[in-house]
C-alpha positions in Angstrom: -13.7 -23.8 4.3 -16.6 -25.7 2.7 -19.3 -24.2 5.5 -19.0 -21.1 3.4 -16.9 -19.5 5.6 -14.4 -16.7 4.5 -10.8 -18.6 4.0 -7.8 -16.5 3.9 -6.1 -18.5 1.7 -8.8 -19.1 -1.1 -10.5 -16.1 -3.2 -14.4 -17.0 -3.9 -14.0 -19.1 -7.2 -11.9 -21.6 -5.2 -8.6 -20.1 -6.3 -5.5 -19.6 -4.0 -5.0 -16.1 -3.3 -1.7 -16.7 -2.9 -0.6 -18.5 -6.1 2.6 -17.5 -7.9 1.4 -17.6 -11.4 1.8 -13.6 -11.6 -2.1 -12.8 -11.8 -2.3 -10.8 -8.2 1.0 -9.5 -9.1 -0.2 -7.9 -12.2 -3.7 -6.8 -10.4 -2.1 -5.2 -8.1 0.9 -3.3 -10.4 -2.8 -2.2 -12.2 -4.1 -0.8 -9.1 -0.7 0.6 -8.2 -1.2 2.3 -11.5 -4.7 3.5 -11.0 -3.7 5.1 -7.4 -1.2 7.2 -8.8 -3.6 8.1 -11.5 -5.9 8.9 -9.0 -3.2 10.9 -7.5 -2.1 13.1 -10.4 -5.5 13.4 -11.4 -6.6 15.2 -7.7 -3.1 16.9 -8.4 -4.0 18.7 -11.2 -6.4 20.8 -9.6 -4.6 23.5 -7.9 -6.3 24.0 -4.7 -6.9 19.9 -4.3 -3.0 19.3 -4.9 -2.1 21.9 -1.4 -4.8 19.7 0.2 -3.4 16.5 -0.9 0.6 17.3 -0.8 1.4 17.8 2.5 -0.1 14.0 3.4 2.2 11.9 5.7 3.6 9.1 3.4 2.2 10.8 0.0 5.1 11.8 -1.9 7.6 8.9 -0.2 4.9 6.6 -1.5 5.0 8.2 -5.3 9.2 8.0 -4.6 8.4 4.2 -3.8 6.4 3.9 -6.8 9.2 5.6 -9.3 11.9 2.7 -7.7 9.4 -0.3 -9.0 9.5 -2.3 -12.1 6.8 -1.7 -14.0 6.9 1.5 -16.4 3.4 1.8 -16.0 3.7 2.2 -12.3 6.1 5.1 -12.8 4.9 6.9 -15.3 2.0 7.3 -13.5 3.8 8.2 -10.3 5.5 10.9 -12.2 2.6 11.8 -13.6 1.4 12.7 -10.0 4.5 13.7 -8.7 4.5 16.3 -12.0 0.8 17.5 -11.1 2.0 18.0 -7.6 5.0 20.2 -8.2 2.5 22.9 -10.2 1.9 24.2 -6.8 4.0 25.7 -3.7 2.8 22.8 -1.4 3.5 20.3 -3.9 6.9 21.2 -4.5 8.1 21.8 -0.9 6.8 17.9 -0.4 8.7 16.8 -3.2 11.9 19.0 -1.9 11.3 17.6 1.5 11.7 13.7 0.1 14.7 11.7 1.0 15.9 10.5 -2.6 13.0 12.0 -4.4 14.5 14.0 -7.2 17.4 11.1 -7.9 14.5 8.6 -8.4 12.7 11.2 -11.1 16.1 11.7 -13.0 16.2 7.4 -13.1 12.9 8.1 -14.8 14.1 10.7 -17.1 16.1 7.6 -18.5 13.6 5.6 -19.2 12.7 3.8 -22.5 9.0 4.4 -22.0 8.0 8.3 -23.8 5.7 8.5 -21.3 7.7 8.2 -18.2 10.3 10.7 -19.8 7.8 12.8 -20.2 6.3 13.1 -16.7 9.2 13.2 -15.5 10.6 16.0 -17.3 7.4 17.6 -16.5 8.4 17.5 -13.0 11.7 18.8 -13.2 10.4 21.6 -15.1 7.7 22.5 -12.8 10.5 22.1 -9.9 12.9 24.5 -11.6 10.4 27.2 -12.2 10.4 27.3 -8.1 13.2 29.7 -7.2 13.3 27.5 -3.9 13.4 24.3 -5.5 16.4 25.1 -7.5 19.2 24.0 -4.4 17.8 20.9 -4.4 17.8 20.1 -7.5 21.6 21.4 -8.0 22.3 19.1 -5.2 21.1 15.7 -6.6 23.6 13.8 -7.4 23.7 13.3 -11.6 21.4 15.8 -12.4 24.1 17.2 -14.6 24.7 14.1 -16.8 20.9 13.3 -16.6 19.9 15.9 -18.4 22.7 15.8 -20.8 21.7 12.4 -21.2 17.9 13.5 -22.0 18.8 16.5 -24.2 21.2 13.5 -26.2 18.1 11.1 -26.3 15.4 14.1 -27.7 18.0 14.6 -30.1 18.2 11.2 -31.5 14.6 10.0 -31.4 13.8 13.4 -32.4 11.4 14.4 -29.6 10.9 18.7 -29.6 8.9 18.4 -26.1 11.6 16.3 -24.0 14.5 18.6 -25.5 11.9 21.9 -24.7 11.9 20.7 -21.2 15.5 20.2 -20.7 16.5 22.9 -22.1 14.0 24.6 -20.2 15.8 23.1 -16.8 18.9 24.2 -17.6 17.3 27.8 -18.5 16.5 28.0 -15.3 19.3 26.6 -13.2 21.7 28.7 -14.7 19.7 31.6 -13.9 20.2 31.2 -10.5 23.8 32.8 -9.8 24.2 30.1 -6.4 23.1 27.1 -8.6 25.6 27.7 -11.1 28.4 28.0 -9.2 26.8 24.6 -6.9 26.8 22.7 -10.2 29.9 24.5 -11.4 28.4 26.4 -14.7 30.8 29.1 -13.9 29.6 32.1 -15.5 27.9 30.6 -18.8 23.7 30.8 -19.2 24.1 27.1 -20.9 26.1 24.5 -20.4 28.2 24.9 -24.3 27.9 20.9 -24.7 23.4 21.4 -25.3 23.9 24.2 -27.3 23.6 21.5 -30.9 20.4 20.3 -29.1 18.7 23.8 -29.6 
C-alpha cells in the first residue's frame, strides 16, 4: 500500500482499521447514536414522521438499536421510536414490529433517566391510540413492567416517569377488551399503583 493506493485494511494515518482496541467500536456506537437522533429529530415533525415511518427496515432497525449495549444507543432509539408513535403512521409501524414493544418495556427498566424516559414516552403516545392498545395488552410483561416503573418513580422520586405510567394504565383500563386481555377485571386501576398517585 505504500504507492498511495487505497488499502482496506489501513485508515489514512497508517492505523489498522480493524484493531480491537475499542476506538471503531465506540465511533460507530456514536454514530449509531447520532442516526437515531437524526431519526427522532425528523420524527418530531408531524408530516416528516408519516413520510419517514412506513420505511422498510426503519422501525426493526430502532428495535435493533433498543436490544444493544450502549444506553446511549437506546435512548436515542427510544427517543425516535417516541417521536414516531405521535402520529398514526408511526404507531401502526411500531404495532407492526415483531418484538418491538417487549424491547421498549426492557428500556423502561433501564438505569439510565433518559432511556426511561423515552421510553415511557412511547408507551404513552402508543396508549393514546385506541388501535395500539391490543398490542400493547398483548406484550408479554407489560403488566409487571409498569408496576416495576410506577415502583422505581416512586423511589427515586421522579413525578414525569410515575405521570406516564400512570398515564398507560389510564388508558388501558379504559378500554373494556384490554382489561379483560390483561385481566383488570372491572377496576379503572390496577389497586397495587394506587400509593404511587
Amino acid at each position: 500500500a505504500g504507492d498511495g493506493d487505497d488499502d482496506d485494511r489501513y485508515d489514512r494515518s497508517g492505523g489498522d482499521r480493524h484493531d480491537r482496541s475499542g476506538g471503531d467500536d465506540a465511533e460507530s456506537h456514536a454514530l449509531l447514536a447520532h442516526a437515531a437522533s437524526a431519526v427522532g429529530n425528523i420524527a418530531a415533525h408531524p408530516a416528516s414522521a408519516g413520510l419517514i415511518a412506513p420505511a422498510p427496515g426503519l422501525v426493526p432497525g430502532l428495535a435493533r438499536l433498543l436490544a444493544g449495549a450502549r444506553p446511549e444507543v437506546r435512548e436515542m432509539a427510544a427517543g425516535a421510536a417516541r417521536n414516531l408513535a405521535l402520529t398514526a403512521a408511526g404507531r401502526k409501524a411500531l404495532r407492526q414490529t415483531d418484538g418491538f414493544v417487549g424491547k421498549i418495556l426492557v428500556s423502561l427498566g433501564s438505569t439510565s433517566a433518559g432511556e426511561r424516559h423515552a421510553a415511557v414516552g412511547c408507551l404513552v403516545n402508543l396508549s393514546d391510540d385506541p388501535s395500539s392498545l391490543g398490542s400493547l395488552a398483548e406484550a408479554p410483561g407489560l403488566l409487571s413492567a409498569l408496576a416495576a416503573a410506577a415502583d422505581r418513580a416512586e423511589t427515586v422520586r421522579d413525578a414525569r416517569l410515575r405521570r406516564y405510567v400512570l398515564s398507560i394504565f389510564a388508558n388501558l383500563a379504559a378500554d373494556a377488551s384490554t382489561r379483560r386481555t390483561l385481566g383488570m377485571a372491572g377496576s379503572s386501576a390496577p389497586t397495587g399503583l394506587l400509593s404511587v398517585a
